[in-house]
C-alpha positions as a printed NumPy array, in Angstrom:
array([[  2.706, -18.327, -41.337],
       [  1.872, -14.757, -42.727],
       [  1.7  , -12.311, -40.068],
       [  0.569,  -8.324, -40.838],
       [  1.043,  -5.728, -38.251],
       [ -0.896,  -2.605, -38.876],
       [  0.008,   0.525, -37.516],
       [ -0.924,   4.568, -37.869],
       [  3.371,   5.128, -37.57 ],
       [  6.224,   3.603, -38.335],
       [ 10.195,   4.398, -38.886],
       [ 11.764,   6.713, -40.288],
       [  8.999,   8.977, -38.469],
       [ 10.474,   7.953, -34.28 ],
       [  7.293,   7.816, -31.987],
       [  6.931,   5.005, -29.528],
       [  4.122,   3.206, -31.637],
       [  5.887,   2.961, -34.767],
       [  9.186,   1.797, -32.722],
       [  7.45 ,  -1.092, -31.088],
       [  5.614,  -2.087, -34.08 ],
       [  8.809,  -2.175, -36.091],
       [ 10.163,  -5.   , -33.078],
       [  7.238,  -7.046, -33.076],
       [  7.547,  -7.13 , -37.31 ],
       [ 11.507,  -7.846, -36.952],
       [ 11.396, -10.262, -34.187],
       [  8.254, -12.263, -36.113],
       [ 10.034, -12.465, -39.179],
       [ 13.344, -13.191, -37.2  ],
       [ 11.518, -16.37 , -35.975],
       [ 10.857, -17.803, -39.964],
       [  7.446, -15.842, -40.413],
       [  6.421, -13.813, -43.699],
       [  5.882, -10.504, -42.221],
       [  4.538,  -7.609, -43.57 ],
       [  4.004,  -3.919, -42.459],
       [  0.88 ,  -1.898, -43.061],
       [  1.324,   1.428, -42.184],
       [ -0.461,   4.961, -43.994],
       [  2.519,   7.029, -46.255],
       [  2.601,  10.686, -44.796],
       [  5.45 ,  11.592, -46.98 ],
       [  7.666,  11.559, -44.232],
       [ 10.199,   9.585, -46.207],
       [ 11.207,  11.426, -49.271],
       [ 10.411,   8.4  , -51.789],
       [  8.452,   5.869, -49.355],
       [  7.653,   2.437, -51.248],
       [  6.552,  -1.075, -50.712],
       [  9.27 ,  -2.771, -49.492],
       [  9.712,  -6.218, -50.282],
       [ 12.021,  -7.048, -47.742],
       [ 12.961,  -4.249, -45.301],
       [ 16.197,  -3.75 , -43.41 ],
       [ 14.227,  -6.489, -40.279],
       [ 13.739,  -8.977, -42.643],
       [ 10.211,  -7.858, -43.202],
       [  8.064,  -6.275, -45.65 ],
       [  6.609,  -2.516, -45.768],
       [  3.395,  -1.622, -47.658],
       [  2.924,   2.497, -47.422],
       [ -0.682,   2.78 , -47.954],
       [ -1.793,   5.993, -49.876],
       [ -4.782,   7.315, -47.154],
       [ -7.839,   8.81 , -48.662],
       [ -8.044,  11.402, -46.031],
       [ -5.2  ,  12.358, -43.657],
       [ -4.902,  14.908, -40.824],
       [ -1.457,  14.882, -38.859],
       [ -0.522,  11.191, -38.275],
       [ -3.966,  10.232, -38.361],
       [ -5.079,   8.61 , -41.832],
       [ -8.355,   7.034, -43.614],
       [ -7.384,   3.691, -45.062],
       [-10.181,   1.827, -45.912],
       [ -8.448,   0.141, -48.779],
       [ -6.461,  -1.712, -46.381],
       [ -9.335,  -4.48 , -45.583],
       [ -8.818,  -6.079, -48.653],
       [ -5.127,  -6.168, -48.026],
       [ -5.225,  -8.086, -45.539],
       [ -6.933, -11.468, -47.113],
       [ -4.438, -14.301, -47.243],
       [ -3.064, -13.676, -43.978],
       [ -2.917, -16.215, -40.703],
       [ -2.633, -13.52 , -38.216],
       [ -2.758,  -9.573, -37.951],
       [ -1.403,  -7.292, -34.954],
       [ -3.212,  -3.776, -34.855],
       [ -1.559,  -1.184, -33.236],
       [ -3.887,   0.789, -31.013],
       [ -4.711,   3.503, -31.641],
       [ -4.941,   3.565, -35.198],
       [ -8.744,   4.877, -35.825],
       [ -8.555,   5.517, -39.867],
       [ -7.779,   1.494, -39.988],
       [ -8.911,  -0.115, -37.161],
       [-12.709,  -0.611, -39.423],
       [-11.009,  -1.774, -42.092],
       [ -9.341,  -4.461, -39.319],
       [-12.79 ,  -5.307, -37.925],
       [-14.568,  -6.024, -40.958],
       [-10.872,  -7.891, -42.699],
       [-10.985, -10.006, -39.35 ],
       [-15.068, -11.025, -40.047],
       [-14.385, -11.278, -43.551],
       [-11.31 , -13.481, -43.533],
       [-11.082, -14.599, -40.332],
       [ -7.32 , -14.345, -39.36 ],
       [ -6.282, -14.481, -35.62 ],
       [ -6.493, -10.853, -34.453],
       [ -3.822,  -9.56 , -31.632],
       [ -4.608,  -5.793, -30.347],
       [ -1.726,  -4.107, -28.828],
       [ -3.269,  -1.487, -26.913],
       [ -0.818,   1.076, -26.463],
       [ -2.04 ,   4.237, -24.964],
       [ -5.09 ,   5.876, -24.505],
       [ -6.017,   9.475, -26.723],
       [ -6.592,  12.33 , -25.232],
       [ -7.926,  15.581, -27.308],
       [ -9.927,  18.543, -27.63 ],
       [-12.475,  19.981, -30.076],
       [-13.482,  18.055, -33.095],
       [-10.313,  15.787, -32.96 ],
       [-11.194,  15.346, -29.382],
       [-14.712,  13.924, -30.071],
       [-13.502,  11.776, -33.049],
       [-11.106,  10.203, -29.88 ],
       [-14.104,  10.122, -27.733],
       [-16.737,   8.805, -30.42 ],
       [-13.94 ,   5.796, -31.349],
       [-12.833,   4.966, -27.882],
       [-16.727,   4.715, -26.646],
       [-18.745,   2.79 , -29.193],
       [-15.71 ,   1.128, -31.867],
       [-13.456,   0.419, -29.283],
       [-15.711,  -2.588, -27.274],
       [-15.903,  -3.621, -30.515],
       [-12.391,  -4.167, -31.61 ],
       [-11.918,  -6.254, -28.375],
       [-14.857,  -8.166, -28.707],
       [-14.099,  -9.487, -31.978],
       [-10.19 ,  -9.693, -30.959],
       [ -8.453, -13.153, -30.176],
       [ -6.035, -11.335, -27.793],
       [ -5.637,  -7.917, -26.36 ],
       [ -2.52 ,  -6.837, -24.79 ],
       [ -0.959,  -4.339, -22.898],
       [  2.608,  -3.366, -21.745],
       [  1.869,  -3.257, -18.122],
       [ -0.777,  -4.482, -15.739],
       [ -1.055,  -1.328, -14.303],
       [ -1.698,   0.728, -17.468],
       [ -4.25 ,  -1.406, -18.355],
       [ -6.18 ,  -1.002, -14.973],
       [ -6.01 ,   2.847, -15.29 ],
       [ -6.695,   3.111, -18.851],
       [ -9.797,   3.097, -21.177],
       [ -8.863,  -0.379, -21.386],
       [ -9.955,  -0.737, -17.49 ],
       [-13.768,  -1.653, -18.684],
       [-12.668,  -4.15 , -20.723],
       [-10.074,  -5.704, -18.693],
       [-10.292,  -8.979, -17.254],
       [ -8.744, -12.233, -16.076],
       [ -8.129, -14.619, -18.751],
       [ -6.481, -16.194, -21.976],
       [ -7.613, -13.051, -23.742],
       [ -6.109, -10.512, -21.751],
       [ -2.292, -10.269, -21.733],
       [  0.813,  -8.463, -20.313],
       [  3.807,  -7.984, -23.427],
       [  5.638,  -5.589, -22.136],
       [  8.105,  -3.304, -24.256],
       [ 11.864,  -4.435, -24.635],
       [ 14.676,  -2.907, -25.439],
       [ 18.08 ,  -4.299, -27.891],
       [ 20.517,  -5.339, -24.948],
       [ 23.213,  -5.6  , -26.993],
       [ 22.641,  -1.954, -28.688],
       [ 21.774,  -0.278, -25.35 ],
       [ 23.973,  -1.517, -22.574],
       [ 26.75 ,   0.658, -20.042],
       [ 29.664,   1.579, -21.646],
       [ 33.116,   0.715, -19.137],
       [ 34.366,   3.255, -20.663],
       [ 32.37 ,   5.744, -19.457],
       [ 32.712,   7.25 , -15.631],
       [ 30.682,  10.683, -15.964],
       [ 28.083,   8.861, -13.246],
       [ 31.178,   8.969, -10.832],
       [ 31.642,  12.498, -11.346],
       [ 35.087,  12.637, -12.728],
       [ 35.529,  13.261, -16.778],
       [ 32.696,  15.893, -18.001],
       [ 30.051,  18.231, -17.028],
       [ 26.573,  16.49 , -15.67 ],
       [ 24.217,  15.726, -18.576],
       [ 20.447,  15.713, -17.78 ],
       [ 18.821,  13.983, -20.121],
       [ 14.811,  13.846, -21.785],
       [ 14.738,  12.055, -25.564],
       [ 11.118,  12.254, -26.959],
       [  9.205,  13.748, -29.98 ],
       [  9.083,  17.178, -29.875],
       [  5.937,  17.725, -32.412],
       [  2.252,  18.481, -31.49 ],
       [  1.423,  14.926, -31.08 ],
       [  3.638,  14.351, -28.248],
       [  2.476,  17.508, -26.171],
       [  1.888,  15.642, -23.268],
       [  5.63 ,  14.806, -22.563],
       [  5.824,  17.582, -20.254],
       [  8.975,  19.095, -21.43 ],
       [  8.169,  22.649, -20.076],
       [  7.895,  21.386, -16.757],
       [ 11.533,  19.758, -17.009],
       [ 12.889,  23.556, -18.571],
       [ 10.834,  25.227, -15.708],
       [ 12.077,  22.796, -13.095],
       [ 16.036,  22.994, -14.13 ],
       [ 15.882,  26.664, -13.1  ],
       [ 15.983,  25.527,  -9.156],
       [ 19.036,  23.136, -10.179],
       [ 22.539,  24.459,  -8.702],
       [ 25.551,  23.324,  -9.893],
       [ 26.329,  19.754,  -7.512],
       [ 28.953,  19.982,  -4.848],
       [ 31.381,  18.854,  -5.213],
       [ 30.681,  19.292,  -8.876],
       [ 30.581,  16.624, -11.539],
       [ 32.976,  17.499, -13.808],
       [ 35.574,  19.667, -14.502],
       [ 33.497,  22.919, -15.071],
       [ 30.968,  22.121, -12.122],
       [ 28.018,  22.977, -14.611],
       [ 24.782,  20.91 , -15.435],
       [ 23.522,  20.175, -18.724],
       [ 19.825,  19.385, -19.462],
       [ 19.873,  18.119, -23.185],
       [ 16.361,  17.684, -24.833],
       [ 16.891,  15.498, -28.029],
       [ 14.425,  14.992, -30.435],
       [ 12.835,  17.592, -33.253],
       [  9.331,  18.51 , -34.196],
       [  7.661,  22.1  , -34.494],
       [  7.364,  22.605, -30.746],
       [ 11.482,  23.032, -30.28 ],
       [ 11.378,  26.538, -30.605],
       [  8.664,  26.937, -28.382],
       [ 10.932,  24.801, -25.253],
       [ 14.165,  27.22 , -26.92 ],
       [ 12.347,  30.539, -26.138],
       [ 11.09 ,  28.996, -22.486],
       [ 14.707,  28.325, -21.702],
       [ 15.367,  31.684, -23.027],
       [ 13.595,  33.312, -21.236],
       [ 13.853,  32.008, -18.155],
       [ 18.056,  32.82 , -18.647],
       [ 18.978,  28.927, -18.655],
       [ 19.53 ,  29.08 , -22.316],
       [ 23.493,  28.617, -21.969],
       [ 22.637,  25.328, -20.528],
       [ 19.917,  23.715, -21.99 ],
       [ 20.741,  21.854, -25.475],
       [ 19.349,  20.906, -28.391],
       [ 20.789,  18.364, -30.729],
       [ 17.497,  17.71 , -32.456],
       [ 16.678,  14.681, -34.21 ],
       [ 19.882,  12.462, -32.552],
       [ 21.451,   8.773, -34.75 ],
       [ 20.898,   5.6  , -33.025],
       [ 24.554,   5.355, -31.982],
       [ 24.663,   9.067, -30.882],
       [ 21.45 ,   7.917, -28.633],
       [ 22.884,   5.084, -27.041],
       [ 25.861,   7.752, -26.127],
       [ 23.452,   9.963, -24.623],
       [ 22.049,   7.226, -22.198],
       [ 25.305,   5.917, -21.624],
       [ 26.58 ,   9.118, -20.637],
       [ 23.827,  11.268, -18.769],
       [ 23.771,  10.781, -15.593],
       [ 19.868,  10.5  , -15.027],
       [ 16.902,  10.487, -17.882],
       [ 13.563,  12.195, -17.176],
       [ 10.477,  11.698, -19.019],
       [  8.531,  14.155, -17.023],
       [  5.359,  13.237, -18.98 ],
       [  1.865,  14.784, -17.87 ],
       [ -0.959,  12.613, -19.244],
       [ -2.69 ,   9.069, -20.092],
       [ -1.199,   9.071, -23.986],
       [  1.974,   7.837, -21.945],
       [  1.802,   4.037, -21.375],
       [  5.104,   2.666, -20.879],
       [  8.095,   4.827, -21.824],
       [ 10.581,   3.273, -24.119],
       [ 13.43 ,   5.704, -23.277],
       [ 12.788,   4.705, -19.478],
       [ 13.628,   1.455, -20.353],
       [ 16.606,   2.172, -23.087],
       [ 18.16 ,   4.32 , -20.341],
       [ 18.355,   1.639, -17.837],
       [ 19.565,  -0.803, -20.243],
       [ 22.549,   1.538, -20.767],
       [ 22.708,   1.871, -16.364],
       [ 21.24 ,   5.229, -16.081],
       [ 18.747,   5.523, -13.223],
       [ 15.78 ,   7.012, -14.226],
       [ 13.248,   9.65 , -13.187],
       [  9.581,   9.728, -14.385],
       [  5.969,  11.542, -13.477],
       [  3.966,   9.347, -11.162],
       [  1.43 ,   8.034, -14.445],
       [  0.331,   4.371, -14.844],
       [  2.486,   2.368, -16.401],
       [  5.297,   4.9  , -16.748],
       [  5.786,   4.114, -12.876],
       [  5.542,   0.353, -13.141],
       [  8.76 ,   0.223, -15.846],
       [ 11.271,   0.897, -12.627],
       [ 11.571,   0.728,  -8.499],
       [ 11.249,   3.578,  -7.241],
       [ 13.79 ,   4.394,  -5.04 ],
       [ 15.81 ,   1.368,  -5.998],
       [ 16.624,   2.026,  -9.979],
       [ 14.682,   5.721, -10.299],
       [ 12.406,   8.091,  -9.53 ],
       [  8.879,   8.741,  -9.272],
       [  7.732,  12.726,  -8.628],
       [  4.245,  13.954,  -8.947],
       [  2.45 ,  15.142, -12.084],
       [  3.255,  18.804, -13.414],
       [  5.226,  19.31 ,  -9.812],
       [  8.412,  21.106, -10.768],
       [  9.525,  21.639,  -7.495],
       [  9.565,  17.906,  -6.894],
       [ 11.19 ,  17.195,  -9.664],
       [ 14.043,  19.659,  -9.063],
       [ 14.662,  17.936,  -6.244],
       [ 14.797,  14.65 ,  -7.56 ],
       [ 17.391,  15.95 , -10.16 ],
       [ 18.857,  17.615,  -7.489],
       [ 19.572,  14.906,  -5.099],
       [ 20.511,  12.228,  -7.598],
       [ 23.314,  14.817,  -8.987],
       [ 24.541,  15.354,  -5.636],
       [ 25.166,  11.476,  -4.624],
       [ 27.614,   9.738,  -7.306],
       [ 27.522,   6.672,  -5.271],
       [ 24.144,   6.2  ,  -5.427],
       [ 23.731,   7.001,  -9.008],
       [ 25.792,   4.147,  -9.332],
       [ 23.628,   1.678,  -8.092],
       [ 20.481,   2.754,  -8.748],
       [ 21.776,   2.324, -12.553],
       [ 23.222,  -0.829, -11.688],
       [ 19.878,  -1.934, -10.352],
       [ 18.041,  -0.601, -14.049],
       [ 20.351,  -2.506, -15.842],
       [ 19.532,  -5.682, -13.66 ],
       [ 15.779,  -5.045, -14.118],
       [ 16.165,  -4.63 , -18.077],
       [ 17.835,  -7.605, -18.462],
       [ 15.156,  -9.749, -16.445],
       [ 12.145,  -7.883, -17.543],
       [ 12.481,  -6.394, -21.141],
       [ 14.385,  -8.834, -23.368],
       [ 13.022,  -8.614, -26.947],
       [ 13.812, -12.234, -27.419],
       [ 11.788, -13.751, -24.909],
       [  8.847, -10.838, -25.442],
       [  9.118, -12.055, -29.588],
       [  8.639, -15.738, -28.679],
       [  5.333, -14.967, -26.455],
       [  4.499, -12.535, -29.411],
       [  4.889, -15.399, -32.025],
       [  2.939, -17.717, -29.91 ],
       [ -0.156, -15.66 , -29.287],
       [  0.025, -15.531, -33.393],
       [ -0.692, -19.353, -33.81 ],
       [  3.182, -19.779, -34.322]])
């Protein structure tokens, strides 16, 4: 069976989109299917070409876009690209190819999955392009669409997708996984029991203009009201917030921590390798996506972390709150509410013991809920596989 998934991202540029449509492409062609990758080329690989088998087993067509603005593109060449194929997987939101889907799907008349994975939120003229697509193209995406998923029931009730969604074979829950074998706890490590090296707060996002809602000011603000722990956890008492990732807006969150004299313990390792990620997780001793909007769905690095037994602490957003238990394997603060999130940081530095199990209790839920291998044989079935 030949299989596209179409997406406005995808690796080596890291955003959640591209991430998950790189699994569902691996774990397709993992199962014996031709895959293939259509995704615009924004130059953000030095010498990006069509792949004609990738490093998952899959193919990668880099589609020169007619217009581009950001990581939004115009590729209307891509409808004819897509004859020949049994089913396609469009990664919402992708508005410079999601007419080119529409009119490929009427045209040829593959089996069409939507993965709806957040909705957009802007201002200005990009801001009524979002609210143009999402009002009158969107209903018509679904309509046509054979299945439309989303990562979590509750996302999907407080989303755009709310008007749409409905009880039904059309309607699904796939929810994001996570490698189990890649992110797991290291034995090795004992920093959540307070004995080997200074506390490590941990956020891992993108830190460009498209992910501005991540909140990341709120965490620099918020770390200000954090006090060493007593007893402390390591051997110099102090706490580390690291912020990994890169983009433009990094020396924006450096001169905030600046100048609010936390500088000395804030770091930034920018753009981090997979390995040195998994070591991050493994080794924190909570991760915080302190995220302030809709455009967050899910977030992967919630999951990732408790794969690796890190508890986790997130903004109270749909979705985002639905990937743990609160109280039982993180925790949830309100939106843009530093001082409740200082105290969540707070009191899970202060109580080793229950660090412990709460990231225990994430691992537990990680390996029961998000499994890739169980969410790529649903995937492959909702395909015609």
């Amino acid at each position: 069976m030949k299989i596209a998934v179409v997406s406005a991202v995808f690796p080596p540029y890291r955003a959640g989109i591209g991430t998950i449509a790189y699994h569902h492409a691996r774990l397709l062609a993992a199962r014996g299917q031709e895959v293939s990758v259509f995704t615009p080329d924004y130059g953000h690989d030095p010498s990006p070409q069509p792949s004609p088998k990738g490093r998952g087993g899959f193919a990668v067509e880099f589609i020169k876009p007619v217009l581009k603005y950001g990581n939004a593109a115009w590729v209307p060449q891509l409808e004819r690209q897509l004859q020949g194929f049994d089913a396609v997987i469009l990664q919402y939101p992708f508005f410079g190819g999601m007419a080119a889907v529409y009119q490929a799907k009427k045209k040829y008349g593959f089996r069409l999955v939507l993965n709806y994975n957040m909705d957009v939120i802007g201002s200005g003229l990009r801001g009524l392009v979002f609210w143009h697509a999402t009002k009158f193209f969107l209903p018509k995406i679904i309509k046509i669409a054979d299945y439309v998923l989303a990562s979590s029931e509750d996302y999907a009730e407080h989303s755009d997708l709310r008007r749409f969604w409905l009880d039904g074979e059309k309607f699904k829950v796939v929810p994001i996984g996570v490698d189990l074998e890649r992110f797991k706890p290291d034995p090795s490590t004992r920093l959540r029991l307070g004995r080997d090296d200074d506390g490590v707060v941990l956020f891992v996002g993108g830190l460009d203009k498209a992910h501005y809602f991540k909140g990341v000011e709120y965490l620099i603000k918020a770390f200000t009201s954090i006090p060493p722990p007593n007893p402390p956890l390591g051997k110099g008492g102090k706490v580390r917030l690291v912020i990994a990732g890169k983009g433009e807006l990094s020396e924006e969150y450096k001169k905030l921590a600046q100048e609010l004299g936390i500088a000395d313990r804030v770091n930034f390792p920018g753009g981090v390798s997979d390995e040195e990620l998994v070591r991050l997780y493994q080794t924190a001793a909570v991760t915080v996506l302190p995220s302030v909007g809709q455009s967050e769905s899910f977030g992967i690095v919630l999951a990732e972390s408790m794969a690796c037994g890190t508890p986790v602490i997130s903004s109270n957003l749909p979705g985002v709150r639905s990937v743990y238990e609160d109280g039982a394997s993180g925790i949830t603060v309100p939106i843009k509410d530093e001082k409740a999130l200082a105290a969540a940081i707070s009191a899970m530095l202060a109580d080793p013991s229950k660090r412990v199990a709460m990231g225990k209790a994430a691992r537990e839920i990680a390996e029961k809920r998000y499994n890739w291998d169980s969410i790529g044989t649903q995937l492959l079935g909702l395909c015609g596989g």
